[in-house]
KOLDOTOR-247149 format. One record per residue (C-alpha): residue in three letters; residue number from 1; x, y, z. Coordinates in Angstrom, 1 decimal. Example, Ala and Ser with C-alpha at 12.3 -4.5 7.8 and 13.67 -1.06 7.14 Angstrom:
# residues 2
PT, residuo, num, x, y, z
PT, ALA, 1, 12.3, -4.5, 7.8 $
PT, SER, 2, 13.7, -1.1, 7.1 $
END
This chain:
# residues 334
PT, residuo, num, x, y, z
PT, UNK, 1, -24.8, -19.0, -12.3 $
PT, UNK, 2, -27.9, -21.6, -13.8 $
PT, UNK, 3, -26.5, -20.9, -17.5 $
PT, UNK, 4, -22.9, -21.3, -16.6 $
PT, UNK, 5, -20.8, -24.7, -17.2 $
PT, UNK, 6, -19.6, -26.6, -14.1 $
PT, UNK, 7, -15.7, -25.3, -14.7 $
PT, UNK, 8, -16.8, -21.3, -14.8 $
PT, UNK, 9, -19.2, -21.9, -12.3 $
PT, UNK, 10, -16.7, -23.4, -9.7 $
PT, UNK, 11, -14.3, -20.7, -10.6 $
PT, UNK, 12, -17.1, -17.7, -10.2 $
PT, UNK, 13, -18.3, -19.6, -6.9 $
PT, UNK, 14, -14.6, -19.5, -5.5 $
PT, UNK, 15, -14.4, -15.9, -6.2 $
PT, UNK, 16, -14.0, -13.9, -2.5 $
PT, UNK, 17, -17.1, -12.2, -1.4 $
PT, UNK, 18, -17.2, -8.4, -2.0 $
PT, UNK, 19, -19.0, -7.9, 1.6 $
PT, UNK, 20, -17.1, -9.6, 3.9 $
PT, UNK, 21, -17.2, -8.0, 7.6 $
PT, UNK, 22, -15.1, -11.0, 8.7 $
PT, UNK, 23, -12.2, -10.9, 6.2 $
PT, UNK, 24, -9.8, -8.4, 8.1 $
PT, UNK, 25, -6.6, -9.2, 7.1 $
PT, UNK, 26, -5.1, -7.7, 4.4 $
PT, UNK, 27, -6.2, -4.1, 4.6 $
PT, UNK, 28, -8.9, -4.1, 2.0 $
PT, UNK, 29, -11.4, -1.6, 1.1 $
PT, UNK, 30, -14.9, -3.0, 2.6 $
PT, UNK, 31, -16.8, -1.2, -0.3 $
PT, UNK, 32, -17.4, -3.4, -3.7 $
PT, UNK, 33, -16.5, -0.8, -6.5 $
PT, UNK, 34, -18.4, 2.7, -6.7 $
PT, UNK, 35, -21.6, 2.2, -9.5 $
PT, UNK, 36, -20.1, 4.0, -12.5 $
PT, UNK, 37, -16.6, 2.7, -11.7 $
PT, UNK, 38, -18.6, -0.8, -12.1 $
PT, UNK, 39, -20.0, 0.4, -15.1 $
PT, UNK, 40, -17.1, 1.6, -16.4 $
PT, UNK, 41, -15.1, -1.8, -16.1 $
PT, UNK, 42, -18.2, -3.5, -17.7 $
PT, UNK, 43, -18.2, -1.7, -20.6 $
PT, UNK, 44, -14.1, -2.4, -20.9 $
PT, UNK, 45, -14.5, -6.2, -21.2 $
PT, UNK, 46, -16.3, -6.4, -24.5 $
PT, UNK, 47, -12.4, -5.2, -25.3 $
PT, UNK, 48, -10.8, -7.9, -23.7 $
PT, UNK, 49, -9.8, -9.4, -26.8 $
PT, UNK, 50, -7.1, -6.4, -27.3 $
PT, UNK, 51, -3.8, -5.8, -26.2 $
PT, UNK, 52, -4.0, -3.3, -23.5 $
PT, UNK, 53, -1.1, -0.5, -24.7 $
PT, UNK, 54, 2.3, -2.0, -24.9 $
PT, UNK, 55, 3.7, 0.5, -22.0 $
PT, UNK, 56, 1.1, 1.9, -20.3 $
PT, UNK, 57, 1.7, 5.7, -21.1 $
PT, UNK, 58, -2.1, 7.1, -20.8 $
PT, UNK, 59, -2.2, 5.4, -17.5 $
PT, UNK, 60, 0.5, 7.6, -16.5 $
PT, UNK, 61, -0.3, 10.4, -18.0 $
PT, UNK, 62, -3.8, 10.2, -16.4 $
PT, UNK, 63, -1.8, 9.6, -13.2 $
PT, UNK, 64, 0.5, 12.6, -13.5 $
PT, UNK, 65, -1.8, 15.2, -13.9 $
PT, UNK, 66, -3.8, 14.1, -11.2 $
PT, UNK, 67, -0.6, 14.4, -8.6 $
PT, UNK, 68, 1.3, 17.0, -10.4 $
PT, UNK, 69, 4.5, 16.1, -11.8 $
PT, UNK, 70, 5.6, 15.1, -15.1 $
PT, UNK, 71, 4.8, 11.9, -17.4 $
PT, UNK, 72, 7.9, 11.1, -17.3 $
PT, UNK, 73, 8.6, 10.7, -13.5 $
PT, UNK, 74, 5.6, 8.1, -13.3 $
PT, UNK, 75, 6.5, 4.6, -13.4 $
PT, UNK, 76, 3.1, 1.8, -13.8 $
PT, UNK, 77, 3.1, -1.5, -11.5 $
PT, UNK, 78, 1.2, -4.5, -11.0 $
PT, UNK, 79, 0.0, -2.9, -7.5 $
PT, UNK, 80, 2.6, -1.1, -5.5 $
PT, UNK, 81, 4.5, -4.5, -5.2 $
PT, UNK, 82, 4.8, -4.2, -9.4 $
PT, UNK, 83, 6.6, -0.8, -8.8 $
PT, UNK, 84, 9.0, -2.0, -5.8 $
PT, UNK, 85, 10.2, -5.2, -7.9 $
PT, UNK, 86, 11.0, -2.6, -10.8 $
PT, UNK, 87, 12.6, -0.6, -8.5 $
PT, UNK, 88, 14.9, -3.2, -7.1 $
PT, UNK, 89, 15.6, -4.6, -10.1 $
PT, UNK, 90, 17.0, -1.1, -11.4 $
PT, UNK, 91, 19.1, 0.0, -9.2 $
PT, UNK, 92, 19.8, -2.8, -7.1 $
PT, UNK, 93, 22.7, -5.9, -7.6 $
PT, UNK, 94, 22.9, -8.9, -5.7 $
PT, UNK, 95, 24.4, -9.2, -2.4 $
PT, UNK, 96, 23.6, -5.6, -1.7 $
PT, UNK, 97, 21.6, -4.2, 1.4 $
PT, UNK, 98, 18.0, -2.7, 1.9 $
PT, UNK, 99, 16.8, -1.9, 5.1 $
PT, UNK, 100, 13.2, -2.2, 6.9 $
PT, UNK, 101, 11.5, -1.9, 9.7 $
PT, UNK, 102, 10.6, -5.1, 12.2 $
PT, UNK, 103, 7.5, -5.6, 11.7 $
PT, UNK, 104, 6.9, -4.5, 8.2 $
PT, UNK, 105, 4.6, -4.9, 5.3 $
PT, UNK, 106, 5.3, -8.3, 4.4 $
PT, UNK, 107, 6.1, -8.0, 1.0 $
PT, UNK, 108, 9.5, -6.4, 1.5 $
PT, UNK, 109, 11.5, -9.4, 2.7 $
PT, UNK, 110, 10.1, -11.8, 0.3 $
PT, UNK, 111, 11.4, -8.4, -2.7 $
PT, UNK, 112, 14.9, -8.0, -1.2 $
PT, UNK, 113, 14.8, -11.9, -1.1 $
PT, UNK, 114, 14.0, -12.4, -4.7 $
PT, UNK, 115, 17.1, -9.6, -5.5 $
PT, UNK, 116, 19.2, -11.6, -3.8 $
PT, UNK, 117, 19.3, -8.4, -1.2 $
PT, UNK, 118, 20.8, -8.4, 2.4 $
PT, UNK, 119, 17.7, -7.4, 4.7 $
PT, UNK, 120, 18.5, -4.8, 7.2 $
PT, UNK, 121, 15.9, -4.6, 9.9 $
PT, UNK, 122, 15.7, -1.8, 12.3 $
PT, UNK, 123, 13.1, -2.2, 15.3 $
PT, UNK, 124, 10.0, 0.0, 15.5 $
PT, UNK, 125, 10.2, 2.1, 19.3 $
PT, UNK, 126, 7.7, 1.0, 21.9 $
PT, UNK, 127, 4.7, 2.9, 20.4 $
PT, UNK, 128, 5.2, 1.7, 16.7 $
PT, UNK, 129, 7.2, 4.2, 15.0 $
PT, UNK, 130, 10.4, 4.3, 12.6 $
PT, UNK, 131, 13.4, 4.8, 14.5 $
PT, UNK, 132, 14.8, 7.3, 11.6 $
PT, UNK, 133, 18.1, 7.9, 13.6 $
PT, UNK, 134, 18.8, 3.7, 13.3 $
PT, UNK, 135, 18.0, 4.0, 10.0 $
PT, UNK, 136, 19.9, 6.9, 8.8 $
PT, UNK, 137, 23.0, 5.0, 10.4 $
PT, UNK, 138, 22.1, 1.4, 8.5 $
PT, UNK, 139, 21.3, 3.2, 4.9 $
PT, UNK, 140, 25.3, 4.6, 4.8 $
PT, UNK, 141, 25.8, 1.2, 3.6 $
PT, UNK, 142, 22.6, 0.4, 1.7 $
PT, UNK, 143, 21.3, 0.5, -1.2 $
PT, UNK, 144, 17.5, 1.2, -0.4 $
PT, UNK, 145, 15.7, 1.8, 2.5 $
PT, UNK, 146, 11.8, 1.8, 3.2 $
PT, UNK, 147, 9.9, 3.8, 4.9 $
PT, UNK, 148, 6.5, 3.4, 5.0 $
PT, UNK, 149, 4.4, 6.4, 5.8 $
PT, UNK, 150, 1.3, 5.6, 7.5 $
PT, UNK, 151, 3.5, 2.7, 8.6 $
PT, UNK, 152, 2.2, -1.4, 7.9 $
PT, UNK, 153, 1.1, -2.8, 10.0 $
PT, UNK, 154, 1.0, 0.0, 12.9 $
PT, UNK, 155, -0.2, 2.9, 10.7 $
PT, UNK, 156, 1.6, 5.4, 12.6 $
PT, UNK, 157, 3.7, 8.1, 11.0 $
PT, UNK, 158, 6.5, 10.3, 11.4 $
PT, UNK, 159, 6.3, 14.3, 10.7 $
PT, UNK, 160, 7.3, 15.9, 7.6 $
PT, UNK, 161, 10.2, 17.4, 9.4 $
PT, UNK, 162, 11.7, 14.2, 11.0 $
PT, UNK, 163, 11.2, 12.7, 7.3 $
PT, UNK, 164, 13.1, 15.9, 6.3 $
PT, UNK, 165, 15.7, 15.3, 8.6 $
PT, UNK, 166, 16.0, 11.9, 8.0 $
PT, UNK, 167, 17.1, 12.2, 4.1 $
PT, UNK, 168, 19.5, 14.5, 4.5 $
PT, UNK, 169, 21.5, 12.3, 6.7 $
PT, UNK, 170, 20.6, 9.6, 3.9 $
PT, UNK, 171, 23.6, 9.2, 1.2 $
PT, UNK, 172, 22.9, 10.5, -2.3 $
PT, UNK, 173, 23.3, 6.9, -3.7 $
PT, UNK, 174, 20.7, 5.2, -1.6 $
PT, UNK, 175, 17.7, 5.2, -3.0 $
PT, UNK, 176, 14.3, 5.4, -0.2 $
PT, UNK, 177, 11.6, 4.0, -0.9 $
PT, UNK, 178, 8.7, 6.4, 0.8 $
PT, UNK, 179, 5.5, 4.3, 0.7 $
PT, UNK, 180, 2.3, 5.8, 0.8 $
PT, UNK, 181, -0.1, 3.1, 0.4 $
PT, UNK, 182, -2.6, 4.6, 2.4 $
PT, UNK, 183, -1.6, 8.0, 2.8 $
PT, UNK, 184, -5.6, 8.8, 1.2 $
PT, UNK, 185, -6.4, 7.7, 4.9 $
PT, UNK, 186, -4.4, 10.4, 6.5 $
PT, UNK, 187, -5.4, 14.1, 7.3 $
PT, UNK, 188, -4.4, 17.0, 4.6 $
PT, UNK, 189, -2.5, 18.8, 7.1 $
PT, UNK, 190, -0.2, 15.5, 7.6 $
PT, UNK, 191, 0.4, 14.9, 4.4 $
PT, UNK, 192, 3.8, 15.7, 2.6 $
PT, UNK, 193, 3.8, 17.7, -0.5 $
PT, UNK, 194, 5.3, 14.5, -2.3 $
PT, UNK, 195, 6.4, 16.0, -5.5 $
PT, UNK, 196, 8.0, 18.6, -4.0 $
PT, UNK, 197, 10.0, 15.9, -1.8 $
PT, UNK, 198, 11.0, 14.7, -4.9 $
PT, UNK, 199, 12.3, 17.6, -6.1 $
PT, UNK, 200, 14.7, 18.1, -3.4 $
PT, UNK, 201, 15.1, 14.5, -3.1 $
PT, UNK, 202, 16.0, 12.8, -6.6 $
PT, UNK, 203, 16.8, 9.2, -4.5 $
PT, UNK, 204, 13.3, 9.5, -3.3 $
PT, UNK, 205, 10.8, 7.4, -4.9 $
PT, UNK, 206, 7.3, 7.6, -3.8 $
PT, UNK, 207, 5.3, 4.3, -4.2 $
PT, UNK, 208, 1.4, 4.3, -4.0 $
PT, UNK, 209, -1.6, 2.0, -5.1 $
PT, UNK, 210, -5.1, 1.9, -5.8 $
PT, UNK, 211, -5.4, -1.7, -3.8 $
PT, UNK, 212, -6.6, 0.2, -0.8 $
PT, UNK, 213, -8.4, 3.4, -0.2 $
PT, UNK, 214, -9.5, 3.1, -4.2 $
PT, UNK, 215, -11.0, -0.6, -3.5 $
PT, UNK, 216, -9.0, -1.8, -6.4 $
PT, UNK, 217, -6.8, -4.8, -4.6 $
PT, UNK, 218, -8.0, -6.8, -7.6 $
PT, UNK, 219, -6.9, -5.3, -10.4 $
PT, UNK, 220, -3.5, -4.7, -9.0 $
PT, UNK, 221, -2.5, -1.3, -10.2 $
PT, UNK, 222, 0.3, 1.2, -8.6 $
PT, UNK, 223, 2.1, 3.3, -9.3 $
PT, UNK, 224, 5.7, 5.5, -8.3 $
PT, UNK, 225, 6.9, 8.8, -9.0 $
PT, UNK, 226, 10.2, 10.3, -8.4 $
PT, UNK, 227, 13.2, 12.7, -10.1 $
PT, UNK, 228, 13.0, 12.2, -14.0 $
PT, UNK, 229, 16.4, 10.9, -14.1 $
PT, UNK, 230, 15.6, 8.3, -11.8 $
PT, UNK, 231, 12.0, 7.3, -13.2 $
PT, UNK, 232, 13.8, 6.8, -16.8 $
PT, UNK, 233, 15.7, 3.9, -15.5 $
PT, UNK, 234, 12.8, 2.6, -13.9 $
PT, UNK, 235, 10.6, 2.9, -16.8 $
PT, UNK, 236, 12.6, 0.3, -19.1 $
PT, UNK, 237, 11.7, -2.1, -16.3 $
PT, UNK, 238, 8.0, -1.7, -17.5 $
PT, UNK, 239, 7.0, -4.9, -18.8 $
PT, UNK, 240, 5.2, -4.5, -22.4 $
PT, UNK, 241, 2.2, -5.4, -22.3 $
PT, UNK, 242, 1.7, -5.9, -18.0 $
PT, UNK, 243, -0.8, -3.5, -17.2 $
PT, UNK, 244, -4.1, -4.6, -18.1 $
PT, UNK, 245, -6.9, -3.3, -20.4 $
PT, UNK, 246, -9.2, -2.7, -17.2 $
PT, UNK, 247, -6.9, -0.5, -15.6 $
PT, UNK, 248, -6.6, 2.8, -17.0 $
PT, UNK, 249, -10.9, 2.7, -17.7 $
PT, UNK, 250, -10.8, 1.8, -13.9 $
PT, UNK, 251, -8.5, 4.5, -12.6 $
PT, UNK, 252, -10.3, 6.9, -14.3 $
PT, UNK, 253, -13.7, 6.5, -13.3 $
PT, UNK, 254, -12.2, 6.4, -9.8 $
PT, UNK, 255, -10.8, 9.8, -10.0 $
PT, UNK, 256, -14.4, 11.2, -11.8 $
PT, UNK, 257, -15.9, 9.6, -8.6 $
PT, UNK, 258, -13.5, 11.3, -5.9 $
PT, UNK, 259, -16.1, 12.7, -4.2 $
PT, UNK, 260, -18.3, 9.7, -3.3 $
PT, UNK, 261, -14.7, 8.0, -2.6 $
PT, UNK, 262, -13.9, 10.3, -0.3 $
PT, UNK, 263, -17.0, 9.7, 1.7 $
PT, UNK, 264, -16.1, 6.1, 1.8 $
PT, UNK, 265, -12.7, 6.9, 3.3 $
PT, UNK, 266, -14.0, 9.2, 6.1 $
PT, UNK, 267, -16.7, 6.2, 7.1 $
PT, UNK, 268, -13.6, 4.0, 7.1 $
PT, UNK, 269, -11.8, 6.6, 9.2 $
PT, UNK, 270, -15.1, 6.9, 11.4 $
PT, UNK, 271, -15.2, 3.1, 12.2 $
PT, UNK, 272, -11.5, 3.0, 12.6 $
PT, UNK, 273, -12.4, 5.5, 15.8 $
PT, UNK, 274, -14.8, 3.4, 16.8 $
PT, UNK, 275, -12.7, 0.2, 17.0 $
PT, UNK, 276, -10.0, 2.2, 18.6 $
PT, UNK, 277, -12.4, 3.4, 21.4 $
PT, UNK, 278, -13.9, 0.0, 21.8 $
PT, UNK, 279, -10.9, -1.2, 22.6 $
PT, UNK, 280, -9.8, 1.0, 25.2 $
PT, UNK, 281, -12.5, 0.7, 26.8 $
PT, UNK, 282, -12.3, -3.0, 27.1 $
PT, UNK, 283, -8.8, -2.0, 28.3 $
PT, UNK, 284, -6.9, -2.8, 25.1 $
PT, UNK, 285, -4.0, -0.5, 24.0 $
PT, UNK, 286, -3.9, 0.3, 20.1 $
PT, UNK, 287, -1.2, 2.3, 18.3 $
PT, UNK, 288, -2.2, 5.4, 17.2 $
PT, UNK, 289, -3.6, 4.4, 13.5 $
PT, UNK, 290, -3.9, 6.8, 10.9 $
PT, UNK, 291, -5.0, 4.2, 8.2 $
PT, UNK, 292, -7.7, 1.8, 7.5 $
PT, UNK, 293, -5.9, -0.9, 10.4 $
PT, UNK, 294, -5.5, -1.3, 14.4 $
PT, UNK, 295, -2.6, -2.4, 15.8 $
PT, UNK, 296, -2.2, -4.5, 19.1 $
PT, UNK, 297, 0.9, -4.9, 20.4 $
PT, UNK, 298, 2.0, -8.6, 22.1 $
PT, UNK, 299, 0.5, -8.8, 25.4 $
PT, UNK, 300, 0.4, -11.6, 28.2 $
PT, UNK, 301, -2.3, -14.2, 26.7 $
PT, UNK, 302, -1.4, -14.7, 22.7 $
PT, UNK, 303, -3.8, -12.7, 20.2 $
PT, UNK, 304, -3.5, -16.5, 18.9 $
PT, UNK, 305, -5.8, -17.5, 21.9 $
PT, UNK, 306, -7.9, -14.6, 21.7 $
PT, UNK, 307, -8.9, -15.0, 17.9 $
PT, UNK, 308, -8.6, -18.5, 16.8 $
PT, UNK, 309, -11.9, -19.7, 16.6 $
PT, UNK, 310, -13.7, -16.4, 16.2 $
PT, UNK, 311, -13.8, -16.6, 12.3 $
PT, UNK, 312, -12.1, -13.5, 12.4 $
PT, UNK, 313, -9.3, -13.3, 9.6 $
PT, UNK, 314, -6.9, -10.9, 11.4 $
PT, UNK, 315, -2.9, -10.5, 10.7 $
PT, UNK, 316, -0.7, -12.3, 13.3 $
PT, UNK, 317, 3.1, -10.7, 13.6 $
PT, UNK, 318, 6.3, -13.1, 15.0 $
PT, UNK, 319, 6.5, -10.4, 17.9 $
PT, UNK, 320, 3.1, -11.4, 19.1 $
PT, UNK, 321, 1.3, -8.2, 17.6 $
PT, UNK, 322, -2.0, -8.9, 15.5 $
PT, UNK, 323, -3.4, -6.3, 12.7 $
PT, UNK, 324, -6.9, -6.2, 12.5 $
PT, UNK, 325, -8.5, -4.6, 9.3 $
PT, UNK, 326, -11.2, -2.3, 9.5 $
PT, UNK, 327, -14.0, -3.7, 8.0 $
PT, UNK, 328, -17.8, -2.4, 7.3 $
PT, UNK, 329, -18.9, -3.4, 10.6 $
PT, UNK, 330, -17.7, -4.0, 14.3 $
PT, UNK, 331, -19.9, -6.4, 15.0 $
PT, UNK, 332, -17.4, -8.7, 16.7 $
PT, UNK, 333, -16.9, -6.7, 19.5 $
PT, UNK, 334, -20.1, -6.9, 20.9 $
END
């Protein structure tokens, strides 16, 4: 930073730091970018002074092939929180209700809040699942309802078949938003065959990003996919202009380097068992995680007490449950 001017140097020194093993907060990937995804964003800023494409139709295109539906069912987002406001503001009018889970990704209150939604929440059971059943009943006079699937901030999840079951007790006209955020963390065999879903579903949208298991929080780029039909509408909620130039080169040279990014996720997945063991054996109960997070549920003496002080950055929840990111090391627990 010698050659830089005070202003750009202040604002480079405030950046966050890429290797961070106490920042364990908001789910991020622990990795800095892959080499030749770095590469490949380097050589994309001697084009910063053009206009990325007014809607960003080879980003979905790129995106489409990959997952296997059509261009047209892919809608673009500033991260997955992009693709939710776009969402709500589609099919949504004020006054109306979404429902949610209690505790949920934090995002969703503050979106039904700025569409002048209703907020339904629906408690989680005693070992961090959806209570689909609750849900079901609350959507019959919603207009969307979430599920998230691995669920924030417990990352468990509920079986294809209960997910199944659950939307076809879910009216036509409600539209459910299935988030898979980090479904890259979960097993193939418990996946869902998403477009598929959407298929049989066309009030299903599926809402994903590259914040997480990608290691792209900071370039904020989602995406959704979901019945033609339903994706049109969404798609004249794309802003022109809103995805930037960076994004498509970056998405691309992540999916060229799927195989050394798939090696990251299963060493996130391998430290993830090692928290969760270290913590039972210190006598701590965890639910069972299937993404790149613990969960503790409230206990007698506050997580509050227990962490404050540490350095630790960890998630504290109003019902006394904490979320602790899996980070590069677990140093702290020793």
């Amino acid at each position: 930073m010698g050659t830089l001017k005070r202003e750009a140097a202040e604002a480079v020194g405030a950046l966050p730091s890429a290797l961070n093993p106490l920042a364990l907060s908001l789910n991020e990937n622990p990795f800095p970018p892959l080499p030749t995804v770095r590469s490949a964003l380097i050589a994309s800023i001697d084009a910063a002074n053009r206009y990325p494409e007014f809607l960003p139709e080879k980003l979905r295109s790129l995106i489409a092939g990959r997952i296997g539906v059509s261009d047209e069912q892919v809608v673009i987002g500033a991260g997955a929180t992009g693709v939710i406001l776009q969402v709500l503001h589609a099919v949504t009018s004020p006054g109306e209700k979404m429902v949610m889970t209690s505790p949920t990704f934090d995002g969703y209150p503050i979106f039904a809040q700025m569409a002048r939604l209703e907020s339904v929440t629906v408690p989680l059971d005693a070992h961090g699942h959806h209570d689909l059943d609750a849900m079901a009943d609350a959507a019959t006079e919603a207009r969307v309802v979430v599920i998230c699937r691995p669920h924030n901030p417990t990352g468990t999840f509920e079986h294809a078949t209960e997910i199944e079951r659950f939307l076809r007790r879910v009216p036509q006209g409600t539209v459910v938003l299935l988030d898979e955020a980090y479904v890259e963390f979960l097993s193939p065999e418990c996946r869902i065959d998403a477009p598929a879903l959407v298929e049989r579903y066309p009030n299903v949208v599926v809402l994903r990003t590259f914040s997480k298991a990608y290691g792209l929080a900071g370039l904020r780029v989602g995406y959704g996919f979901c019945a033609a039909d339903l994706a049109r509408s969404l798609w004249t909620m794309q802003p022109p202009f809103g995805i930037g130039i960076t994004s498509l080169v970056a998405v691309a040279a992540s999916y060229d380097a799927e195989i050394q990014l798939r090696q990251r996720i299963r060493m996130i997945a391998s430290e993830r068992r090692y928290l969760r063991m270290r913590l039972r054996a210190m006598g701590v109960y965890s639910a069972d995680t299937h993404a790149n997070f613990v969960y503790l549920p409230s206990r007698q003496q506050p997580w509050r007490e227990v962490f404050d002080g540490t350095g630790l950055q960890v998630r504290h929840y109003a019902d006394g449950g904490v979320r602790i990111s899996v980070g590069n090391c677990s140093d702290w627990l020793k």
